[in-house]
VEXDO-677206 format. One line per 8 residues: their letters; for each residue x, y, z of C-alpha. Coordinates in steps of 0.2 Angstrom, whole numbers. Last residue first. Layout:
# VEXDO-677206
A) X:Y:Z; ...
This chain:
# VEXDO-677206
XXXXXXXX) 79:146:50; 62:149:48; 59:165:35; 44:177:42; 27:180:36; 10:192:46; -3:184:33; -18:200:30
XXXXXXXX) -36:195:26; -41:208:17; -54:200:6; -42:190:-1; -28:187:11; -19:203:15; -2:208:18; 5:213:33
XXXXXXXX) 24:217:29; 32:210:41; 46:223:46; 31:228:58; 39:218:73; 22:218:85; 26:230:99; 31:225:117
XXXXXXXX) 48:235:121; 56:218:117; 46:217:99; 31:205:102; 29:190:94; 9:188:87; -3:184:102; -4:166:110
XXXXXXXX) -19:159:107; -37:160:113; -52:150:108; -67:161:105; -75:175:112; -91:185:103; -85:201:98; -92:216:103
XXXXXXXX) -106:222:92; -104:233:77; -107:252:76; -118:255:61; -110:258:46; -110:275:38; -94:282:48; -83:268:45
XXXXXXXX) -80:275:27; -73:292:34; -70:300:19; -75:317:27; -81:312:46; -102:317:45; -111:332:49; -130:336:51
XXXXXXXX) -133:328:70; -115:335:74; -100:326:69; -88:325:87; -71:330:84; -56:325:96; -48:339:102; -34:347:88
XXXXXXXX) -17:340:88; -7:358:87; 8:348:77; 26:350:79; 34:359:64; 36:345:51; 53:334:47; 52:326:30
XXXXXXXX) 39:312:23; 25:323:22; 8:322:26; -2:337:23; -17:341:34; -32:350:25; -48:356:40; -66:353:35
XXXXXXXX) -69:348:53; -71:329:47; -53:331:41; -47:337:22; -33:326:14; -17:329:5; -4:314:6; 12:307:8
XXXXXXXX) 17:293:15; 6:282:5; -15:280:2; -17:272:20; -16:292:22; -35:292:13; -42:279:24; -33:285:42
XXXXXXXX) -41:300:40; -57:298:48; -49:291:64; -48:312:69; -43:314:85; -35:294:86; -28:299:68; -19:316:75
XXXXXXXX) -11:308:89; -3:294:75; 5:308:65; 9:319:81; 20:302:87; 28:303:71; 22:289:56; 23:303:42
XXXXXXXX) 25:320:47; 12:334:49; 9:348:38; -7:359:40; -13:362:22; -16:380:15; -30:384:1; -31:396:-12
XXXXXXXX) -19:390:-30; -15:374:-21; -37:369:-23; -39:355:-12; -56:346:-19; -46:336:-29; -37:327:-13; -21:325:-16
XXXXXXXX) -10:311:-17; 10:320:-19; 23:314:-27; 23:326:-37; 3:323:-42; -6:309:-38; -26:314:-37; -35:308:-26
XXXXXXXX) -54:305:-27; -66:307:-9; -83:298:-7; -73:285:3; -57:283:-5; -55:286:-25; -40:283:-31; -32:292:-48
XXXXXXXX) -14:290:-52; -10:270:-54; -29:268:-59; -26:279:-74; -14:269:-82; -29:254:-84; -43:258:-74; -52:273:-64
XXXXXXXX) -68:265:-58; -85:269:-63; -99:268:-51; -109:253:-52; -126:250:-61; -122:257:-77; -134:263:-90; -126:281:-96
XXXXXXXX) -106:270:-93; -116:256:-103; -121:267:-117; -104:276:-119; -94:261:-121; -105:254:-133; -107:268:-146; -90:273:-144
XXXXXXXX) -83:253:-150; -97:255:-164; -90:270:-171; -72:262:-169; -78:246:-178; -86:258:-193; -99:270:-193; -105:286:-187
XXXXXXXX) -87:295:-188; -78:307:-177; -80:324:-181; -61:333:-178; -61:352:-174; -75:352:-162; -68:340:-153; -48:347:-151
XXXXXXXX) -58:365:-149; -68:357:-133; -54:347:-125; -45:364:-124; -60:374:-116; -63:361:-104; -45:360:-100; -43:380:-97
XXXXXXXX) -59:379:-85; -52:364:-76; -36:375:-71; -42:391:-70; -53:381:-54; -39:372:-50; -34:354:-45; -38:348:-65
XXXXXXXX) -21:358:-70; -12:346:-57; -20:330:-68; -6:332:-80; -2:313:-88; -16:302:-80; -29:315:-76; -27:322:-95
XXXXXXXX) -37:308:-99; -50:319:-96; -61:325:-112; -62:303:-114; -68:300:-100; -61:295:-85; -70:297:-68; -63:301:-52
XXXXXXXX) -77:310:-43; -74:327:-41; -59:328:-56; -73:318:-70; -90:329:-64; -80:346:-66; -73:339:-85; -92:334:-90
XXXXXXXX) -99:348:-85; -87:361:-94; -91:347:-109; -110:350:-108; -106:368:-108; -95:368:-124; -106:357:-132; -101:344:-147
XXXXXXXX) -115:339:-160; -131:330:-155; -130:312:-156; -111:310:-149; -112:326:-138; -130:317:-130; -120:303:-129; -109:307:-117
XXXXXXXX) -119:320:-107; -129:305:-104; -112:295:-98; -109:307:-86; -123:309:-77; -124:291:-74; -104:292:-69; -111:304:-57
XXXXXXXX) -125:295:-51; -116:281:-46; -103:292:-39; -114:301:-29; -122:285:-23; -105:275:-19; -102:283:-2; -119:277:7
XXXXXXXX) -122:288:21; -116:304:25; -123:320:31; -139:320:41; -156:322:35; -157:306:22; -164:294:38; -181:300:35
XXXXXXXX) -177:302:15; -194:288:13; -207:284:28; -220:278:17; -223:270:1; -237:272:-10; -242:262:-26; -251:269:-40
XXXXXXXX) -261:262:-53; -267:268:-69; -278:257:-84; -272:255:-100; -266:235:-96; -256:242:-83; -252:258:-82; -238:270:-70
XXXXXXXX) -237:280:-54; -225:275:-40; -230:287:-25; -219:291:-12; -221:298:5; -208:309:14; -199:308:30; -185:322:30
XXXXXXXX) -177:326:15; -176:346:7; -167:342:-9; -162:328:-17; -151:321:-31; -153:307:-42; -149:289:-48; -161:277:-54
XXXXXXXX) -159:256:-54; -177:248:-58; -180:231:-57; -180:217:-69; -190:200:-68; -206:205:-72; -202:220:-82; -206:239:-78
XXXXXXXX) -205:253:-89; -188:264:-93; -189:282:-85; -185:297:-96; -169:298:-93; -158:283:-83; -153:294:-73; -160:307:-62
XXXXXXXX) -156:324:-62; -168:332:-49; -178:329:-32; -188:340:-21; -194:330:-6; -210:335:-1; -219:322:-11; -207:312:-21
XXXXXXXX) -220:308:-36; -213:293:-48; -219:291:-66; -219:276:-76; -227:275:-90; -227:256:-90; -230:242:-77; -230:224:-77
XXXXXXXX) -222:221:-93; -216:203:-98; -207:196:-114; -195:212:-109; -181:203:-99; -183:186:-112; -182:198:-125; -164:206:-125
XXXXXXXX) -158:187:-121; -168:179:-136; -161:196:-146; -144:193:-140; -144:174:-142; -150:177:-159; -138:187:-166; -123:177:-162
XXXXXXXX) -106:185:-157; -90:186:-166; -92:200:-177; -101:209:-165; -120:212:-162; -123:231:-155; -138:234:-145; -149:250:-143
XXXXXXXX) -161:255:-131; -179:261:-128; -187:276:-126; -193:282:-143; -183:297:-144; -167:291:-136; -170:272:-147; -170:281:-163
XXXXXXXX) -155:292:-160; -144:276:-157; -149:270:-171; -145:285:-182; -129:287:-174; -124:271:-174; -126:269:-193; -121:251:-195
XXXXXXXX) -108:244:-203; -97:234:-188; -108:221:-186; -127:220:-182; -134:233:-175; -150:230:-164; -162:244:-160; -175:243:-148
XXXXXXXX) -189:255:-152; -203:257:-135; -218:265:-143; -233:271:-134; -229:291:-137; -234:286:-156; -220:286:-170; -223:295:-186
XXXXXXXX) -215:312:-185; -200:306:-174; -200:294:-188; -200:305:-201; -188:316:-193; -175:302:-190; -178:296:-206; -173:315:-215
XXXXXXXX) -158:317:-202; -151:301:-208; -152:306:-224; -154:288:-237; -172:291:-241; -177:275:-254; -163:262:-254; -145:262:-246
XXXXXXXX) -149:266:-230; -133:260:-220; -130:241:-213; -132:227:-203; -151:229:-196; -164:225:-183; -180:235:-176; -188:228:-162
XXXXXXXX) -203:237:-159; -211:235:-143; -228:243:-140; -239:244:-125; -258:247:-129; -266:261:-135; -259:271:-148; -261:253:-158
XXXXXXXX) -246:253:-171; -246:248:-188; -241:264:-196; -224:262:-187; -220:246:-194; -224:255:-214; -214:269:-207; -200:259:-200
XXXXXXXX) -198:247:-216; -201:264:-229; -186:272:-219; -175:257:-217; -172:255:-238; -159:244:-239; -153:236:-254; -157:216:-260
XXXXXXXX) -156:200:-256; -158:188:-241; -172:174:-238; -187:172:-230; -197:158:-230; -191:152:-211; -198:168:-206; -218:163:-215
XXXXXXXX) -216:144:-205; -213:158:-188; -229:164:-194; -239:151:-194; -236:145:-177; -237:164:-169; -258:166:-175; -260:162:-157
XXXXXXXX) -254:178:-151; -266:188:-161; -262:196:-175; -258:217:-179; -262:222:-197; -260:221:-214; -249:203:-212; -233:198:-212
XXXXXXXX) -225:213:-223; -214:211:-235; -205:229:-235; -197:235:-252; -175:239:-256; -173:225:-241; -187:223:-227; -196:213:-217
XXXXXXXX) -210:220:-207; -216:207:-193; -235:209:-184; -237:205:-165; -252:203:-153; -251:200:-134; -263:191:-123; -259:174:-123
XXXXXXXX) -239:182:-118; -226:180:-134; -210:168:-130; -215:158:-147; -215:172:-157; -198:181:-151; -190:166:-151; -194:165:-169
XXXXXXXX) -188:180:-172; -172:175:-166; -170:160:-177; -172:170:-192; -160:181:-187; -146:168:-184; -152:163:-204; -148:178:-208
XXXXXXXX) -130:180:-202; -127:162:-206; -129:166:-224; -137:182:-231; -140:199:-222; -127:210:-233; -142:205:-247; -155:213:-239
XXXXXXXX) -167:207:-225; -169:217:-213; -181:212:-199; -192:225:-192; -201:216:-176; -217:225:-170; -222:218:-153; -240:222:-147
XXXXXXXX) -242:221:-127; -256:215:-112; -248:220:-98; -247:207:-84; -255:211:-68; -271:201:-71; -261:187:-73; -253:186:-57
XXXXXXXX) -235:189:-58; -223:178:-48; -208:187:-49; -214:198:-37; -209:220:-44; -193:226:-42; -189:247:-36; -173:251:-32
XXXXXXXX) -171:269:-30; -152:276:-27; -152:294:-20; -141:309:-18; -140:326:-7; -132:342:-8; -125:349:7; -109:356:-1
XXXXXXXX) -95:348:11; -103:336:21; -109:326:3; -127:319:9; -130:303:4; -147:290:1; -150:274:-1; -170:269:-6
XXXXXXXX) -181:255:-4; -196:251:-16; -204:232:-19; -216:229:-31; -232:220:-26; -229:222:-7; -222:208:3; -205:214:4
XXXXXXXX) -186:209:5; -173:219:-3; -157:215:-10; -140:223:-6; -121:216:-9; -106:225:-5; -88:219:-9; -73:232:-6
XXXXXXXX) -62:238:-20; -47:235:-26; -49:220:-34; -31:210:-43; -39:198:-52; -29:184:-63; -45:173:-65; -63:178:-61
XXXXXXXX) -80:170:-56; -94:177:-47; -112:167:-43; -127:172:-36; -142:163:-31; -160:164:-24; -173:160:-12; -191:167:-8
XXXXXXXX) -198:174:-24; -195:158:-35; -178:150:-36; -169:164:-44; -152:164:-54; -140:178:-51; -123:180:-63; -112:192:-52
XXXXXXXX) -102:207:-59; -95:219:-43; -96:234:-34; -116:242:-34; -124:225:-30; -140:225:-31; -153:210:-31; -174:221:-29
XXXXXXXX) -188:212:-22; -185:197:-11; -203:187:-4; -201:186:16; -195:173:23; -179:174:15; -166:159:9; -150:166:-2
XXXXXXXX) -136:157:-8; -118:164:-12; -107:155:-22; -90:162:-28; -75:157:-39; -58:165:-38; -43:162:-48; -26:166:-52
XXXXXXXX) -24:180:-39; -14:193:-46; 3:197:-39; 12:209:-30; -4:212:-18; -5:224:-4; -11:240:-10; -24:231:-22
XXXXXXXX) -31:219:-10; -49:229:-5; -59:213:-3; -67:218:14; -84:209:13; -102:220:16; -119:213:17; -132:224:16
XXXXXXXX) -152:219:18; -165:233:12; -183:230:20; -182:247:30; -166:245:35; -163:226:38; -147:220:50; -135:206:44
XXXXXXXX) -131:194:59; -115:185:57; -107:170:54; -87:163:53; -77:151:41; -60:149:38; -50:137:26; -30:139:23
XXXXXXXX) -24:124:12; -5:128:13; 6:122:-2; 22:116:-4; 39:121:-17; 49:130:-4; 42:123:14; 27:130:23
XXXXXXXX) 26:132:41; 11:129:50; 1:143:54; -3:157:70; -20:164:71; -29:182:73; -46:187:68; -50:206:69
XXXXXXXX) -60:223:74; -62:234:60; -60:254:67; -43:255:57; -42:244:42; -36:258:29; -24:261:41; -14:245:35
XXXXXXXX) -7:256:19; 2:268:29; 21:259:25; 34:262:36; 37:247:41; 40:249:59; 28:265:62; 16:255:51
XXXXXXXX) 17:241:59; 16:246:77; -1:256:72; -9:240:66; -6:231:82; -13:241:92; -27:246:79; -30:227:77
XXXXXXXX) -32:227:99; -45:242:98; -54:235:86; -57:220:96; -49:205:94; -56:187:89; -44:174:94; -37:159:84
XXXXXXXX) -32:139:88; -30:130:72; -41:114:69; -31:104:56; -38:102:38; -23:107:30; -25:124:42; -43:124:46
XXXXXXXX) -51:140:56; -68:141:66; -78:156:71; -97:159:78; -105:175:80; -95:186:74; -105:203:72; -99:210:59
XXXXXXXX) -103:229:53; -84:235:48; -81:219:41; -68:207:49; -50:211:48; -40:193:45; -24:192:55; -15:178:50
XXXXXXXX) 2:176:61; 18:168:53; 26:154:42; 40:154:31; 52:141:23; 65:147:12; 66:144:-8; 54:154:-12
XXXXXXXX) 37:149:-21; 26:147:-9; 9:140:-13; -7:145:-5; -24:136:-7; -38:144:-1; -55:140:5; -66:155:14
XXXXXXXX) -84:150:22; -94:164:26; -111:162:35; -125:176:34; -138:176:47; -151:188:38; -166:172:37; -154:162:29
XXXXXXXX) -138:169:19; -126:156:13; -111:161:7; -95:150:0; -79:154:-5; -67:149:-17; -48:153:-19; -36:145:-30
XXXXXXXX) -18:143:-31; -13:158:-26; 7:161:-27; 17:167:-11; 24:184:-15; 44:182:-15; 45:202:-17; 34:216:-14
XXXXXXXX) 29:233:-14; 35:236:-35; 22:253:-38; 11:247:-51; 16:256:-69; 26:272:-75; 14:284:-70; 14:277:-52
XXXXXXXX) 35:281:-49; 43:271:-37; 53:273:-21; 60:260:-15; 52:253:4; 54:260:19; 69:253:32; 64:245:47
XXXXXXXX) 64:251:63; 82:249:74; 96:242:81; 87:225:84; 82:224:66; 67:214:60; 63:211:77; 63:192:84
XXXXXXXX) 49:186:78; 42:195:63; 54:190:52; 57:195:34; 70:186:23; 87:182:23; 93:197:12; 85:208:27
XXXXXXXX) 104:212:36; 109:212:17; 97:230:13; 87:234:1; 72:227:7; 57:222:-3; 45:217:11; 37:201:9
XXXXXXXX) 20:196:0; 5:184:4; -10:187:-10; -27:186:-11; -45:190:-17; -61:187:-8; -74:189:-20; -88:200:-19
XXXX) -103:202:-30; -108:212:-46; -124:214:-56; -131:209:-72
């Protein structure tokens, strides 16, 4: 599964207090000839989304289509907008293209008519950027600082009517190394008072070179393959309010199984992180295939009968006739006894026959796992691959019942080659003893709800496993000294799959590495050069830390749950939660009292806190809540994206960059500012020292896009506090040049390569200019899915 972007949008109008604004906003003339206009209410983030707008115009649909051929990436955006007020408004649509676009062509529709636009520069949006802010008063356009921009005007649109809005443009995507990015703005969530109501995404894919590895590190996206050379992916969502940007990498190579790494180097501590992807050709030769046994351990008591059973029966069979010529299988089913198939392991072409022995079976009886799993176990060639697939509904209730005791057996009995996959169907499963079987036995563990079918998540589970090409996996990193990755130990190698792992680094520079694993009981390595040569300097790609932070996280998640509560695991725990913005369940203090977590005293008195509350209450190994724990905590230890604060917390915990902000008294602040030691510059919001100070430091236009009153460290390591009140006048320090090992803090711009200049298009007219020659701001610039902002005013 993986995630892709989706333009996401909405139209809003200032909420304005005031009757000289009662008939609407305007952008030309000014707002208010005798002055700027007035800031918006104030609001309070723990109580729910702060109110920014009012009158949104509604969104009907949005869809958008990509196609990506040989790296020249066309975007075509179709929306529909509806407006729901009862006054007519039309304006100027500025759409802020990515930070790495190169337009190369541009075309806009409005109700199907050709609409005359202009491609700006990035220093023309920042012009007209900076006049709304001072006029509005709100920051939240500096997020798109350094982005140059597409400007049209558009037909007015009555109460009641729609707009069909459709804009296309290309550009080139550049390769690092084999590894394609393609980047969309989607970040909407400071603008929009209301969700979209629906988005759908199709983007296609033709290399000519053979795609390895399909990654997206931000959002869900269903990706269906047409051989090695082309594929697709496809997003759809209703009601979405995204506040993150879209990025989407796959890798392109002709070796065996592609490698590509990303890499970060946090400015302030030096340390450094990586992402591997590692995929293999989708179209395996046969000699590559591993030849495997698969082991399945059916139960079969009487908690199993009806459709339950029956949806069981039907994945095994799956399971039998989706088995490689090569491989060889045996079944154990078991209630209070085991039944087994056969004595031993049988050849793949003994399948027929047995599937006719599954459709035999019937439910009855207790549930005595620890003689199914032995007996399974004892079956096992210590030579060759195995899978055992071990699935169940309920507790041992037959034979030894101690789930320590049929842990240790089977820790006892199990060979190294063994891969367990556990499914748990229901509510009534032990997930600790499951879960516990799969960590020792590398492999993974499923729940089966209530509501969902057994055998599509066993056919779905084996479909990605049905073909190994390389198990055992090890990976040498040369030179380059590396430590905590995640997922631990390392999973093998599917056709089909690819590997995700998270790490740190030490000591880059160009390095050679070595994949190491067996095929077919035989080793094979593969080398690949020229890796951490671009990992020297700091920066890079902002999600990596936070990917592997919410890896780490989710580990040390489930090894409290399987192994007892751990002060030092939880200390670990709450510092990786405050530095990177991650809500677990020993922080949800950040929603209600994050100031503690901005200390040191702070987060030690928390850890120790959450650790007594813990260790006071065991939580139980069964039940829906069990299962819910089990779930949650698995897929935050497996997850392929960094995890995002949600629910309350999203209101007062933002991560911008690879920095997290903590609201607190009315204050965002930066959790790496400690109040208790350190000092902050203070400089006030939207005066002439405040905009001085982002044209010497741009880098701090994302985190003070976070509202008018913020905490942020600059790229010199120096804390400015923005404040809302009168400050002393500001020493505007010289602009800051990074060094070859120094990169902006938070400055997301930084990473991207500098774009070209902007191909010229049809010109228009430029958006109506105040008499002193500044955009009117009172227009809220809101922004149309992916960003893309609507300048609105009432017509008279």
């Amino acid at each position: 599964m993986h995630r892709l972007f989706a333009f996401i949008a909405a139209l809003t109008l200032l909420l304005i207090p005031t009757a000289a604004f009662a008939d609407g906003i305007i952008i030309d003339p000014p707002c208010l000839p005798e002055g700027p206009c007035p800031p918006p209410p104030p609001c309070d983030p723990l109580r729910g989304p702060c109110p920014r707008a009012l009158f949104p115009l509604a969104v009907q649909y949005h869809r958008v289509t990509v196609t990506i051929e040989n790296q020249v990436a066309t975007t075509r955006v179709d929306q529909l907008f509806r407006n729901d007020n009862s006054f007519t408004v039309e304006g100027t649509y500025i759409f802020p293209l990515p930070t790495d676009a190169a337009v190369s062509e541009f075309a806009m529709w409005v109700d199907g008519q050709k609409v005359e636009g202009k491609v700006l520069s990035a220093e023309e949006a920042r012009r007209i950027y900076d006049d709304i802010v001072r006029q509005s008063r709100d920051p939240a356009l500096l997020e798109y600082i350094g982005r140059g921009a597409v400007q049209a005007s558009i037909f007015p649109i009555p109460p009641g009517e729609t707009r069909r809005i459709e804009l296309e443009y290309a550009q080139v995507l550049a390769a690092d190394n084999g590894l394609i990015h393609y980047r969309y703005p989607l970040n909407t969530e400071k603008f929009s008072a209301q969700p979209l109501e629906q988005v759908s995404v199709s983007v296609k894919v033709t290399s000519p070179d053979p795609v390895r590895a399909i990654y997206s590190p931000t959002h869900d996206i269903a990706i269906e393959r047409d051989g090695d050379y082309r594929f697709s992916a496809g997003y759809e969502a209703n009601n979405v309010t995204p506040d993150t940007d879209f990025d989407l990498y796959y890798s392109v190579s002709t070796d065996h199984i592609g490698l590509n790494l990303l890499t970060y180097r946090d400015p302030d501590t030096g340390e450094g992180f990586f992402l591997l992807l590692a995929a293999p050709s989708l179209n395996v030769d046969a000699a590559r295939v591993v030849a495997k046994d698969v082991i399945v351990v059916l139960d079969q008591s009487g908690s199993m009968e009806g459709e339950k059973f029956r949806q069981a029966q039907d994945a095994l069979k799956y399971v039998l006739n989706h088995l490689n010529a090569e491989d060889r299988f045996n079944i154990v089913a078991f209630s209070t006894g085991t039944e087994p198939y056969a004595s031993g392991l049988r050849s793949a072409s003994d399948a027929p026959q047995a599937a006719r022995w599954v459709e035999a079976l019937f439910a009855a009886g207790g549930t005595n796992i620890n003689l199914a799993l032995l007996e399974a176990l004892d079956t096992a060639d210590r030579e060759r691959p195995t899978i055992l697939i071990f699935l169940t509904d309920g507790l041992a209730t037959e034979g030894v019942t101690d789930t320590d005791r049929i842990l240790a057996n089977v820790q006892q009995a199990a060979p190294s080659n063994v891969r367990l996959f556990a499914f748990g169907v229901g509510d009534d499963v032990d997930t600790l003893l499951l879960d516990t079987l799969v960590e020792q036995n590398h492999g993974a563990s499923s729940y089966v709800r209530p509501s969902e079918r057994i055998d599509e998540a066993v056919s779905g589970f084996y479909a990605k496993v049905s073909t190994p090409v390389l198990s055992n996996i090890e990976i040498d990193f040369g030179e380059v000294i590396v430590s905590d990755m995640y997922p631990n130990p390392l999973p093998d190698l599917f056709a089909g799959g690819q590997l995700v792992i998270a790490g740190r680094y030490r000591a880059s520079g160009p390095a050679t590495l070595t994949l190491k694993g067996t095929v077919n009981g035989q080793p094979q390595s593969f080398t690949y050069t020229d890796q951490f040569s671009r990992s020297g300097a700091s920066g890079g790609n902002e999600f990596v830390p936070r990917l592997w932070a919410t890896r780490k996280i989710g580990y040390l998640l489930n090894q409290i749950r399987l192994h007892g509560e751990n002060r030092e695991l939880i200390d670990s725990i709450v510092k990786l939660s405050v530095r990177y913005g991650i809500v677990t369940p020993y922080t949800s203090y950040l929603v209600t009292e994050g100031e503690r977590a901005l200390s040191e005293e702070g987060r030690n008195r928390i850890a120790a806190d959450q650790y007594a509350t813990a260790a006071a209450t065991p939580e139980a190994s069964t039940g829906a809540g069990a299962v819910d724990k089990a779930e949650a905590q698995s897929a935050i230890a497996g997850a392929e994206a960094p995890a995002v604060p949600s629910g309350d917390a999203a209101n007062v915990v933002k991560v911008v960059g690879g920095r997290t902000f903590l609201f607190s008294n009315s204050v965002w602040i930066d959790t790496a500012f400690d109040p208790t030691l350190m000092t902050a510059t203070e400089v006030e919001f939207a005066s002439d020292d405040y905009f001085t100070l982002l044209a010497a430091r741009p880098e701090l236009a994302t985190p003070f896009a976070l509202g008018p009153r913020v905490i942020a460290f600059a790229s010199d390591g120096t804390a400015y506090e923005v404040t809302d009140t009168s400050a002393p006048p500001l020493v505007v320090p010289p602009t800051y040049t990074p060094g070859p090992n120094a990169t902006p803090i938070a400055n997301v711009n930084a990473t991207q390569p500098p774009a070209a200049p902007p191909a010229p298009v049809i010109t228009a007219a430029p958006p109506a200019a105040s008499p002193g020659g500044s955009l009117c701001a009172g227009a809220f610039l809101a922004p149309m899915l992916v960003a893309v902002p609507l300048l609105l005013r009432r017509r008279k």
